[in-house]
N, CA, C and O of each residue as an XYZ file, in Angstrom:
784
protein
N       4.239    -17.237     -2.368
C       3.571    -15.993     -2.743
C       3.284    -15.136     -1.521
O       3.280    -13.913     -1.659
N       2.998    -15.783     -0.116
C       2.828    -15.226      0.881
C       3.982    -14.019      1.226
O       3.918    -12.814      1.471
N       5.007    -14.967      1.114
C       6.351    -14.030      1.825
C       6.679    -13.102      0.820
O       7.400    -12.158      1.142
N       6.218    -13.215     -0.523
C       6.420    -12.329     -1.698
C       6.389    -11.167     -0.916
O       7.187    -10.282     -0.608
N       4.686    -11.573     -0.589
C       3.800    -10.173     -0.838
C       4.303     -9.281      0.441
O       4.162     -8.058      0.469
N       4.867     -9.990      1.429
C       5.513     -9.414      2.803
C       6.821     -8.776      2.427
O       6.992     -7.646      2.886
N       7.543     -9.158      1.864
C       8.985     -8.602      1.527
C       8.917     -7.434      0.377
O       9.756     -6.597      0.044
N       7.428     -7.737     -0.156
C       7.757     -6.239     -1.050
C       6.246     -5.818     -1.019
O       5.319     -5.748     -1.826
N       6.464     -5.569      0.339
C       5.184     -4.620      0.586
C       5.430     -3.004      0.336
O       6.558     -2.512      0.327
N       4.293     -2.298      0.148
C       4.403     -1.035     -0.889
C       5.286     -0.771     -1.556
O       5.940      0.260     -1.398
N       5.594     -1.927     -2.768
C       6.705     -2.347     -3.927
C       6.843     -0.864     -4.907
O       7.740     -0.244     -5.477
N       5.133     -0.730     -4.665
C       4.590      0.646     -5.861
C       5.727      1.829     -5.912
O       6.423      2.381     -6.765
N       5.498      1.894     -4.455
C       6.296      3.253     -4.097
C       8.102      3.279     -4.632
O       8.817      4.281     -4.659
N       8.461      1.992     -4.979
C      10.003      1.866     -4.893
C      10.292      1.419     -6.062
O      11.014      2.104     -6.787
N       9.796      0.180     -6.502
C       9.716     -0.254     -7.615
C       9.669      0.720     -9.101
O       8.682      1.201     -9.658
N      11.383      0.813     -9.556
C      11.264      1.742    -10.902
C      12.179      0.779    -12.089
O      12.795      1.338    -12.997
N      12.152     -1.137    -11.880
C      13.041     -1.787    -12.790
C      14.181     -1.829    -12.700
O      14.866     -2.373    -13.566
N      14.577     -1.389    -11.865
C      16.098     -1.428    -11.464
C      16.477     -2.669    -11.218
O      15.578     -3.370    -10.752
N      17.746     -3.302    -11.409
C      17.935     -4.626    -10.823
C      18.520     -4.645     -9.554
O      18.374     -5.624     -8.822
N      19.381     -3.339     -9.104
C      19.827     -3.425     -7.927
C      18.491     -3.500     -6.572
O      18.429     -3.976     -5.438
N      17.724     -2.866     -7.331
C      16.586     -3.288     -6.086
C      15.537     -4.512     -5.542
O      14.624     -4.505     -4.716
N      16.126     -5.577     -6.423
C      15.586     -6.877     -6.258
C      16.370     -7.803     -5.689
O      16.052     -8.700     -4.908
N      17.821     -7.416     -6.307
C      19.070     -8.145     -5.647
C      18.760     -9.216     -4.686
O      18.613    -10.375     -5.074
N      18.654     -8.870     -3.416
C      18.615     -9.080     -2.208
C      17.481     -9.874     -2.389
O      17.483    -11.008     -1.911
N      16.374     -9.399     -3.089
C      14.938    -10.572     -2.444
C      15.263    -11.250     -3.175
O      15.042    -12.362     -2.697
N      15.948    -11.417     -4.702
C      16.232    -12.650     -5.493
C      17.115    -13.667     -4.589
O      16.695    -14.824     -4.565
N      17.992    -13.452     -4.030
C      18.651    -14.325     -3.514
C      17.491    -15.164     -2.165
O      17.594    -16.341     -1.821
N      16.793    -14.480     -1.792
C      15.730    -14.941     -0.375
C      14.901    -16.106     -1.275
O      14.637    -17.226     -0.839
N      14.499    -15.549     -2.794
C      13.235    -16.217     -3.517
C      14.097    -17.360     -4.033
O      13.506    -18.424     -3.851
N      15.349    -17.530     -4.644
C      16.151    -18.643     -5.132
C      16.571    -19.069     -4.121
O      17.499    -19.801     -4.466
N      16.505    -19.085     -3.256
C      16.563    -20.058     -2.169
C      15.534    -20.963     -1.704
O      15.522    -22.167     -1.445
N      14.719    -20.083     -1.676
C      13.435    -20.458     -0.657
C      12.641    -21.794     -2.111
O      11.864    -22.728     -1.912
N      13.345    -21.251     -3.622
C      12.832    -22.462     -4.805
C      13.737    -23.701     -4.296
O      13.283    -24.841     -4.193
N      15.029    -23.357     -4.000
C      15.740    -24.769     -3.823
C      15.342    -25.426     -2.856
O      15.485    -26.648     -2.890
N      14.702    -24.767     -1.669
C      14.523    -25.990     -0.528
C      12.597    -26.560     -0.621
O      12.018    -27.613     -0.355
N      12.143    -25.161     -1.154
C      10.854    -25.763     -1.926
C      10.563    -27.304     -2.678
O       9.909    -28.297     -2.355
N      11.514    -26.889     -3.982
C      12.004    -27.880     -4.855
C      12.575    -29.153     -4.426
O      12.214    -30.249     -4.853
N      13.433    -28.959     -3.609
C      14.897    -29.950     -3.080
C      15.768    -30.298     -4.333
O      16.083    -31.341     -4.906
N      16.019    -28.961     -4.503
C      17.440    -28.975     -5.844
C      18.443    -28.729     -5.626
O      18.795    -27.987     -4.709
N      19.233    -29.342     -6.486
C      20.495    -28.765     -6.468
C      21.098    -27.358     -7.041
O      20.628    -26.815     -8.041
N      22.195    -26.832     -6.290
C      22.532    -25.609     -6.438
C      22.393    -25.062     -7.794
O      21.779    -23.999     -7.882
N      22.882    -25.634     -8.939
C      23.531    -25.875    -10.298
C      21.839    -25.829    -10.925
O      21.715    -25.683    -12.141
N      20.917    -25.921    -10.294
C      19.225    -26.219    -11.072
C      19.232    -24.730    -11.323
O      19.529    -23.929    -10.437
N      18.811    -24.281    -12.880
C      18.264    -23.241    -13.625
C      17.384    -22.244    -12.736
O      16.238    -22.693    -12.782
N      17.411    -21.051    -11.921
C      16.114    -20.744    -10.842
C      14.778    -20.758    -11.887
O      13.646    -20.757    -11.402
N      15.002    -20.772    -13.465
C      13.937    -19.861    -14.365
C      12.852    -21.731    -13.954
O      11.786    -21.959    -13.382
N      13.657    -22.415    -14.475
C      13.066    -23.893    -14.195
C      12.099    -24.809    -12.985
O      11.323    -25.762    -13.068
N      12.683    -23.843    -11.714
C      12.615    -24.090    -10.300
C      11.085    -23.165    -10.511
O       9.989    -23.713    -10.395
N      11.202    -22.142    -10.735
C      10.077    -20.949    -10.823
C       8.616    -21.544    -11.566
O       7.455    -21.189    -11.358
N       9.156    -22.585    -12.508
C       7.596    -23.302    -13.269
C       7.623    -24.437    -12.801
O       7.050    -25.183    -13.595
N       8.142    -25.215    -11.546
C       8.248    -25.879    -11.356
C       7.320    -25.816    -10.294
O       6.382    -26.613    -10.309
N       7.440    -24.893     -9.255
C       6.519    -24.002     -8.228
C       5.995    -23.501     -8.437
O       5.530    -22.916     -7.458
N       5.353    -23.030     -9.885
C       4.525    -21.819    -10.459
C       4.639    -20.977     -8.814
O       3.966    -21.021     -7.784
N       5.792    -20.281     -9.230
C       6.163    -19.157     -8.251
C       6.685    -18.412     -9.376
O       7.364    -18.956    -10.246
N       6.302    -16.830     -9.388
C       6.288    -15.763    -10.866
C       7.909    -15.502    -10.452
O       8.354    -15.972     -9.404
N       8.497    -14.947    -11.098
C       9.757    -14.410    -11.344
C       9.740    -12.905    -10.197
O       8.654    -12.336    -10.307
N      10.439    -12.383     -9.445
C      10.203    -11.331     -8.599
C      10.031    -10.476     -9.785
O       8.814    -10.301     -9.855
N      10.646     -9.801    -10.831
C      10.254     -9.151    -11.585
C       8.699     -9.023    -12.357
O       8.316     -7.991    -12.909
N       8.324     -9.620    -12.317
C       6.727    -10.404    -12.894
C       6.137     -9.818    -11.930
O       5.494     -8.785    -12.118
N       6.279    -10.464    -10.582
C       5.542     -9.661     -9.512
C       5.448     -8.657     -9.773
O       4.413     -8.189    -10.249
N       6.648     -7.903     -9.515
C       6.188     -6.747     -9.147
C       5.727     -5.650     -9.721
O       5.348     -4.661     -9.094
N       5.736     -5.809    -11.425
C       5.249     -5.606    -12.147
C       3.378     -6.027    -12.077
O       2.458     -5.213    -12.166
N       3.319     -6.834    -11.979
C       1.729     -7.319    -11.804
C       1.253     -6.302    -11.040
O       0.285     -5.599    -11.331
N       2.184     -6.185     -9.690
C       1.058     -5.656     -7.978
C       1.266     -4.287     -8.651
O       0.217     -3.645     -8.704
N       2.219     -3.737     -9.120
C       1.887     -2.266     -9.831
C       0.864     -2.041    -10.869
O       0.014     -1.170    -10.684
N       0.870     -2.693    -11.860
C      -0.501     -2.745    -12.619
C      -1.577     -2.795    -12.082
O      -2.461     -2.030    -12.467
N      -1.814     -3.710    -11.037
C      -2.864     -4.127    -10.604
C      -3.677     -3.035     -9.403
O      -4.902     -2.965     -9.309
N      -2.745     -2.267     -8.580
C      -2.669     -1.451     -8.000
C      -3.127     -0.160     -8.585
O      -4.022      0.490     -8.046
N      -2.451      0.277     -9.826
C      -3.048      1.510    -10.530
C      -4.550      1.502    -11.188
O      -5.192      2.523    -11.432
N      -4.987      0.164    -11.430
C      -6.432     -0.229    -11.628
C      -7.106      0.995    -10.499
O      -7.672      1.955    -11.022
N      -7.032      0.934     -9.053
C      -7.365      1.787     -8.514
C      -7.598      2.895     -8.335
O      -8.554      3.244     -7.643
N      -6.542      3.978     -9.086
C      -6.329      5.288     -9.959
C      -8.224      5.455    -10.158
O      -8.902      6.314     -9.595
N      -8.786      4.296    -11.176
C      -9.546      5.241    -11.287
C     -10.956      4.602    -10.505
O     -12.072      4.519    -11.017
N     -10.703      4.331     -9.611
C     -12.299      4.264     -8.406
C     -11.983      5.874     -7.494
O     -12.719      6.554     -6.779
N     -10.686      6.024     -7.891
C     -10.386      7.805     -6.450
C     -11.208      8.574     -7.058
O     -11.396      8.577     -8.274
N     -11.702      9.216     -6.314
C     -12.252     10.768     -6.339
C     -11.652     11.835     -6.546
O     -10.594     11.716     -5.928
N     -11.673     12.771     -7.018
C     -10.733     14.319     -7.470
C     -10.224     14.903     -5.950
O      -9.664     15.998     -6.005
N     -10.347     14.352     -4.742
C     -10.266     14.805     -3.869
C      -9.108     13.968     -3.108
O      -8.581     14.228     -2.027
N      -8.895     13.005     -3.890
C      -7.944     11.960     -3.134
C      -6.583     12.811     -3.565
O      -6.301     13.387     -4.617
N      -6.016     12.688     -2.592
C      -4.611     13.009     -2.090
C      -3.595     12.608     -3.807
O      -2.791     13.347     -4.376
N      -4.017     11.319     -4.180
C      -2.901     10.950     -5.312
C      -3.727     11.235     -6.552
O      -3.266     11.369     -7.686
N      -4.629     11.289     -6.304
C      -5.291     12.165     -7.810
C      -5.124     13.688     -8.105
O      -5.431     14.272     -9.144
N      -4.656     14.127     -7.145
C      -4.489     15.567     -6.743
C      -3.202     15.980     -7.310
O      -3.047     17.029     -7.935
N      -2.282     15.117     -7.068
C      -0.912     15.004     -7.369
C      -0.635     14.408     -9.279
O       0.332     14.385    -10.039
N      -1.663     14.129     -9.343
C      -1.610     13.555    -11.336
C      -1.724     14.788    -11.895
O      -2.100     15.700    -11.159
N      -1.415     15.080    -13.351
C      -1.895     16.194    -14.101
C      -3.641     16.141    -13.562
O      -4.411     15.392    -12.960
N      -3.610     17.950    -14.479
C      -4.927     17.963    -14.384
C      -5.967     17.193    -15.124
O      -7.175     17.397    -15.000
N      -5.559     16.514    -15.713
C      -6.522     15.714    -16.826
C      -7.196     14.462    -16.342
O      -8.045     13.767    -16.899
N      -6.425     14.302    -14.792
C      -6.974     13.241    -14.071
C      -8.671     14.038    -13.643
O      -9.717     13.408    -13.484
N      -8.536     15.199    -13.562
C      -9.701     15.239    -12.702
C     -11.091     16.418    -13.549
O     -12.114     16.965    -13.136
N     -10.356     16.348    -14.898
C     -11.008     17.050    -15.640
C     -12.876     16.453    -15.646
O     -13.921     17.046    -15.377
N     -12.582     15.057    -16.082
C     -13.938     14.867    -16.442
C     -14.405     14.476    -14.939
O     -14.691     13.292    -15.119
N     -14.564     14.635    -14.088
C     -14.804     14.759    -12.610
C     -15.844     15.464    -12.165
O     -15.664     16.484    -11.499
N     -16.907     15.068    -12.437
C     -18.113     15.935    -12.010
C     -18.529     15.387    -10.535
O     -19.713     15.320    -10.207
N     -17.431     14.986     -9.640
C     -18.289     14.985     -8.177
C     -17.879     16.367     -7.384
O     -16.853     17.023     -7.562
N     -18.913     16.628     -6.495
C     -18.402     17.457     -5.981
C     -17.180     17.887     -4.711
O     -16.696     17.025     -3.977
N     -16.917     18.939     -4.651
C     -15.424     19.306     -3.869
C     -15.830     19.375     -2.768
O     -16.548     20.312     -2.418
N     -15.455     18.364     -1.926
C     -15.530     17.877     -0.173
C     -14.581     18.353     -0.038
O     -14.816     19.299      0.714
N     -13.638     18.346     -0.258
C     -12.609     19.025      0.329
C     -11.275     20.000     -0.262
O     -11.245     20.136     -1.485
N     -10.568     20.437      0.261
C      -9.637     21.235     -0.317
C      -8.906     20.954     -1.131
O      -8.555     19.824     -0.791
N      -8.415     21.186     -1.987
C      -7.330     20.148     -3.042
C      -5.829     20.614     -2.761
O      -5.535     21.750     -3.131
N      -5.152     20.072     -2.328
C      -3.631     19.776     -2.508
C      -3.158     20.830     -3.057
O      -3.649     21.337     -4.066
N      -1.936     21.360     -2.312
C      -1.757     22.890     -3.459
C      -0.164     21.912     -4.527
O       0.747     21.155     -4.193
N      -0.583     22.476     -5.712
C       0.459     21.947     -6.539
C       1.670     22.068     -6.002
O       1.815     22.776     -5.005
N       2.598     21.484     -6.502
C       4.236     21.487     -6.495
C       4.859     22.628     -7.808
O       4.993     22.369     -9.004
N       5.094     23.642     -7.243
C       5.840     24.868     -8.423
C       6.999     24.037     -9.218
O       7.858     23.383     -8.626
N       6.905     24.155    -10.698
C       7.988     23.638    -11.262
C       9.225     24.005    -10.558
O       9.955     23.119    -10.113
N       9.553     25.440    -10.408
C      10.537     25.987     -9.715
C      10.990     24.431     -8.559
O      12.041     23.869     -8.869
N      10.356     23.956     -7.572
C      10.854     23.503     -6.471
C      10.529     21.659     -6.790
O      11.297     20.967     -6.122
N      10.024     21.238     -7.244
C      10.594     19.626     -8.272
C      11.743     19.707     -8.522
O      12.312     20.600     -9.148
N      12.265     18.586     -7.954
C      13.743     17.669     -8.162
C      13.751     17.698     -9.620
O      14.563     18.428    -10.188
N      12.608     16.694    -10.550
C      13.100     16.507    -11.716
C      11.525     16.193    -12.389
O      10.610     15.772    -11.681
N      11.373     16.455    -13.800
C       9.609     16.603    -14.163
C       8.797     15.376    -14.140
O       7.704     15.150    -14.659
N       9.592     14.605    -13.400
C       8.665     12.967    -12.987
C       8.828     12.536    -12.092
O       9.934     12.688    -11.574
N       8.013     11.918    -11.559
C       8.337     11.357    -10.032
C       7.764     10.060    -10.380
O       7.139      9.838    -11.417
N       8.088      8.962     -9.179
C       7.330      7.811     -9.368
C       5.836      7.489     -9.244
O       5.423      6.533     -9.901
N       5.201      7.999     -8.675
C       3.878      8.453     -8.922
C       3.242      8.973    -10.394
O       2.090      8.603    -10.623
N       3.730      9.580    -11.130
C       3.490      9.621    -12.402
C       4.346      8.242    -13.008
O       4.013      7.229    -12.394
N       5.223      8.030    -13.921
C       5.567      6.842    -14.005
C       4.578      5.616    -13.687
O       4.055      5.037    -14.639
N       4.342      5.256    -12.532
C       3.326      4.343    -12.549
C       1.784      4.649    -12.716
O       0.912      3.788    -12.599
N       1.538      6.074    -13.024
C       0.227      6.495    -13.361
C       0.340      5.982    -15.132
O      -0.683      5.565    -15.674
N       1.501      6.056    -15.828
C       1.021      5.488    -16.936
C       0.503      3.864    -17.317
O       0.644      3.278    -18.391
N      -0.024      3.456    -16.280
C      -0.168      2.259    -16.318
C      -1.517      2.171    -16.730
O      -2.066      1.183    -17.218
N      -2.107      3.500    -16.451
C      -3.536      3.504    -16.623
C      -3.442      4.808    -17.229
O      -2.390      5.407    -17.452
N      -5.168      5.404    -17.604
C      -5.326      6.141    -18.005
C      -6.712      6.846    -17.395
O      -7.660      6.175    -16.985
N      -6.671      8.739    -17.402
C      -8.324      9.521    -16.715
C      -8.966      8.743    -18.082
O     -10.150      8.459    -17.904
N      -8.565      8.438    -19.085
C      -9.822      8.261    -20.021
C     -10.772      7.077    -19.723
O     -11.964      6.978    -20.015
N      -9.970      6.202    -19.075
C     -10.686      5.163    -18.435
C     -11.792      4.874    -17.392
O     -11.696      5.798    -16.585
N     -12.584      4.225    -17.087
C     -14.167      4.280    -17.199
C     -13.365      4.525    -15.823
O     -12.302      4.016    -15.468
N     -14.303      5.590    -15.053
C     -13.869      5.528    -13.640
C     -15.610      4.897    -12.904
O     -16.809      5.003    -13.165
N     -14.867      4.354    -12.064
C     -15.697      3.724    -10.916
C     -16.111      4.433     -9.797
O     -15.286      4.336     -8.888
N     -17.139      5.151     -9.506
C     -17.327      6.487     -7.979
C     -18.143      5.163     -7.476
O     -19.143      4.847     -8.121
N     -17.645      4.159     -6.037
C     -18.438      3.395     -5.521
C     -19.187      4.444     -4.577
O     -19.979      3.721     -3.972
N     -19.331      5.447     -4.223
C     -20.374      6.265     -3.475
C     -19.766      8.309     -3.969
O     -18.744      8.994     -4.013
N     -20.803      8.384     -4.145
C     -20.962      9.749     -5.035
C     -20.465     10.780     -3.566
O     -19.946     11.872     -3.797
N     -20.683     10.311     -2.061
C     -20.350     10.761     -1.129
C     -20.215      9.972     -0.365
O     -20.860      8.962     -0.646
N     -19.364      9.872      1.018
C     -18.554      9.081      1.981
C     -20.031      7.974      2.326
O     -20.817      8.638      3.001
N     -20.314      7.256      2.194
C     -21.454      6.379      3.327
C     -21.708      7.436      4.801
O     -22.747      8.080      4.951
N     -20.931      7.448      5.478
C     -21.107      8.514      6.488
C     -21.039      9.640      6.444
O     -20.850     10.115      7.564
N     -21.127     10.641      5.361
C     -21.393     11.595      5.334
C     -23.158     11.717      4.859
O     -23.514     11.576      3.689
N     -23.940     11.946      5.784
C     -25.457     11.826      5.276
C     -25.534     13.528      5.353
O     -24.629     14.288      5.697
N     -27.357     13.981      4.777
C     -27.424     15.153      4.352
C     -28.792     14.921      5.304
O     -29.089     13.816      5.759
N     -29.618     16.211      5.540
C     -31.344     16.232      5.969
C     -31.480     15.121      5.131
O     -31.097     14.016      5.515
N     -32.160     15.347      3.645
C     -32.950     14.664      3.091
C     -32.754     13.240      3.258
O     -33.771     12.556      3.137
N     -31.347     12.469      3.583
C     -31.651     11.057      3.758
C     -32.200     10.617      5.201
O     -31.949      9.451      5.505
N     -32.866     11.334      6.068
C     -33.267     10.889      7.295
C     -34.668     11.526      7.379
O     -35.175     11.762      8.476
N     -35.360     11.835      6.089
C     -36.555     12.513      6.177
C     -37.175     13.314      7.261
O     -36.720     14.452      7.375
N     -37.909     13.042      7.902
C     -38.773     13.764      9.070
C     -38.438     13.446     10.156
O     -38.986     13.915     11.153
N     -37.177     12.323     10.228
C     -36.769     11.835     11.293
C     -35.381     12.545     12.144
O     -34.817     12.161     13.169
N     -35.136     13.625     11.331
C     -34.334     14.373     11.814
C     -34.501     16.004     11.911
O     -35.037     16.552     10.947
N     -34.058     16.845     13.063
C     -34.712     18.016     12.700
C     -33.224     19.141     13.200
O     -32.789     18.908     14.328
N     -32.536     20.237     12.423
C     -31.925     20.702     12.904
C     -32.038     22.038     12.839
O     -32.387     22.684     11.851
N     -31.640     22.587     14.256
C     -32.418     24.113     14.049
C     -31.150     25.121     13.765
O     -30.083     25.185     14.376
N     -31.693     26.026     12.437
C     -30.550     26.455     11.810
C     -30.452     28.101     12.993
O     -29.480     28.844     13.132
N     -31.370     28.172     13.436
C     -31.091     29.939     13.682
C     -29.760     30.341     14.471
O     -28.955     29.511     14.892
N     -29.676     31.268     14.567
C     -28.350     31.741     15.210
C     -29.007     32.507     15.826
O     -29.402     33.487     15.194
N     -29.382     32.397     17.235
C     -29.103     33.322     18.737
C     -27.974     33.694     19.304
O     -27.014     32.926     19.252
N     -27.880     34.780     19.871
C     -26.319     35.270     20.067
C     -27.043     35.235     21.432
O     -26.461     34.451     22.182
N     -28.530     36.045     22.229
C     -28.867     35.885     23.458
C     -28.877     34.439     24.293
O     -29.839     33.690     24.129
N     -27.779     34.055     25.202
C     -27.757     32.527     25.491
C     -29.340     32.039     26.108
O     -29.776     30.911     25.877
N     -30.215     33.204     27.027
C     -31.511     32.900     27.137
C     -32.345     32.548     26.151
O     -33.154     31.620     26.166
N     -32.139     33.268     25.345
C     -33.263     32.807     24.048
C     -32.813     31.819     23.110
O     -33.442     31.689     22.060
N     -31.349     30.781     23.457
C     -31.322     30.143     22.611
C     -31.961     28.911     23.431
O     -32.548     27.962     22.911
N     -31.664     29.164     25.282
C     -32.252     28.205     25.716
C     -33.232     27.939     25.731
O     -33.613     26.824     26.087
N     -34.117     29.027     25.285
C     -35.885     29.248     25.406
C     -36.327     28.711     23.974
O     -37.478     28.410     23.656
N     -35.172     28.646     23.159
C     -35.549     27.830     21.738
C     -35.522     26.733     21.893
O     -36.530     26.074     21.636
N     -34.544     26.221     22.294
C     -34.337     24.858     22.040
C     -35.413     23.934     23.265
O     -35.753     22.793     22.953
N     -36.014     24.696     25.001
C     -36.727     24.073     25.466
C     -37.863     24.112     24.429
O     -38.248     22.982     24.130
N     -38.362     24.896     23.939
C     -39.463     25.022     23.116
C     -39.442     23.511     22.420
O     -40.081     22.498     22.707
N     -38.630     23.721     21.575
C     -38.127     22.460     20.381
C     -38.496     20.877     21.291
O     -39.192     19.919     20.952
N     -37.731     21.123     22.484
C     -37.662     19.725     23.172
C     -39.136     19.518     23.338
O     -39.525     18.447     22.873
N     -40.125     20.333     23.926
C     -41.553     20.108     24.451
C     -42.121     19.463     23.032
O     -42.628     18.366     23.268
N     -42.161     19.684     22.155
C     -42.754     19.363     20.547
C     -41.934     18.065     20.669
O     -42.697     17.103     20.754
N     -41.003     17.816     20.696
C     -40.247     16.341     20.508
C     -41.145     15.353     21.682
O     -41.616     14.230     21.502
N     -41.181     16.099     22.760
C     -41.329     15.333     23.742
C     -42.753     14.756     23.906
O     -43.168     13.851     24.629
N     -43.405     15.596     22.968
C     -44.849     15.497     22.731
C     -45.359     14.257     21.925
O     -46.480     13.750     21.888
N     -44.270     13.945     21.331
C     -44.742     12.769     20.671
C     -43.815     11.225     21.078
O     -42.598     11.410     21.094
N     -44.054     10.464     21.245
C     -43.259      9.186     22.481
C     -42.477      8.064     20.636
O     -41.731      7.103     20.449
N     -43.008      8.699     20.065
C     -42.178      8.055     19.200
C     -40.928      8.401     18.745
O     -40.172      7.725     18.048
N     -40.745      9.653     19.253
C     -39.449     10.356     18.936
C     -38.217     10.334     19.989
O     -38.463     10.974     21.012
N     -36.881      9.695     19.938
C     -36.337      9.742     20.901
C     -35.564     10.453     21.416
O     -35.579     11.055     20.342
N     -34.808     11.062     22.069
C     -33.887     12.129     22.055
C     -32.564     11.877     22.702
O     -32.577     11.614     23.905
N     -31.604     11.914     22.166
C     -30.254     11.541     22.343
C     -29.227     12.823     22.692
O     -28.995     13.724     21.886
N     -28.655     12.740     24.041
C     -27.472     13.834     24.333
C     -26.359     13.222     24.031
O     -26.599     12.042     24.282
N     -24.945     13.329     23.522
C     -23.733     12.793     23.479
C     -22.838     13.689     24.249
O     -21.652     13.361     24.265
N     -23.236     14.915     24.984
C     -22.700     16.043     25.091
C     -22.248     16.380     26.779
O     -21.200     16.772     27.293
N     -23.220     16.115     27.171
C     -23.719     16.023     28.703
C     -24.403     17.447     29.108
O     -24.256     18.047     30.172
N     -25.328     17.898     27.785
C     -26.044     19.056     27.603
C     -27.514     19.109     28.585
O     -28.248     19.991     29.031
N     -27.438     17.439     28.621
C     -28.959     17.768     29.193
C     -29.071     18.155     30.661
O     -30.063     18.642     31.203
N     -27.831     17.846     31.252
C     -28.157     18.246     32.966
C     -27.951     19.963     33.304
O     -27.692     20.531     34.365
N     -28.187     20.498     31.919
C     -27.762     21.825     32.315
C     -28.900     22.792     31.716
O     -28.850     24.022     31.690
N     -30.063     21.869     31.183
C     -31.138     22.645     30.351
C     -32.447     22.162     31.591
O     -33.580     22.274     31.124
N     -32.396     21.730     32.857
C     -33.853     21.508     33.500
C     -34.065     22.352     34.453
O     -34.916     21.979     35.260
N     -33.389     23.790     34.727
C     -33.547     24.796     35.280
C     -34.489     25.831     34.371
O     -34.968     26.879     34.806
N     -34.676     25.239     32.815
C     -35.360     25.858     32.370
C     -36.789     25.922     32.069
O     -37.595     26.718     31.587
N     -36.755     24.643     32.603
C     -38.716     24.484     32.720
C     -39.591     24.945     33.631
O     -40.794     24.721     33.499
């Protein structure tokens, strides 16, 4: 099962039932049953396969595609392959738009009105319970989740003196209290102590 999963890694993307596209790993997997097994040439592979409860490559890869589109619906309306489904993927989608959405593909310029990406979207369905494991990124935080412990100053100074005369201001109030710490990532601070 190991080397399965290595030899038909992102199966999703390729995988459309064809037999010419297994060809080749069937012969790697009926092999790898005979010396598994220690059979002879002439042994049934279907026999060798329950013999090893090793699935049929077809079985596979059928499974890791099913199993794979399960995922379809934990994405967000913002994911790249939800973007690319009809719109009905993202109809009932009440999170909000982080980001830009994907500009469609004009019928005009599609090869042909399916691609494999749809095809294996029927494996599932938008009607299906979707899963949002975070309503926003974990690292994307807002003010309100850092309460009083964060402070950012919205104004816009265009005078560079008076933005420095803001922000020393700001620092003296921070600095006023020893519980508050203050962090540069910038290398801002060796250029603000001409202002005290």
């Amino acid at each position: 099962m190991y080397i399965l999963s290595i030899i038909l890694y992102a199966s999703v993307v390729w995988w459309t039932g064809k037999k010419r596209h297994i060809g080749a790993i069937n012969k790697v997997q009926n092999q790898a049953l005979r010396l598994i097994c220690a059979a002879f040439r002439t042994t049934p592979i279907h026999t060798l396969e329950i013999e090893a409860s090793v699935p049929s490559t077809n079985l596979f890869l059928n499974s890791t595609t099913k199993r794979t589109v399960i995922w379809f619906n934990k994405l967000s309306a913002n994911n790249p392959i939800i973007q690319r489904l009809p719109n009905r993927w993202r109809a009932n989608n009440n999170l909000p738009q982080l980001a830009l959405l994907l500009p469609s593909i004009p019928a005009s310029r599609r090869k042909s009105n399916t691609t494999q990406l749809l095809q294996v979207a029927k494996n599932t369905s938008p009607l299906n319970e979707q899963i949002f494991l975070f309503l926003l990124p974990p690292w994307r935080h807002t003010l309100t989740d850092f309460g009083n412990r964060l402070c950012l100053l919205n104004k816009l100074v265009k005078n560079k003196d008076k933005a420095a005369q803001l922000y020393c201001n700001q620092l003296r109030k921070l600095q006023a209290n020893r519980s508050n710490m203050i962090v540069y990532t910038d290398g801002s601070q060796k250029h603000i102590h001409h202002h005290f």
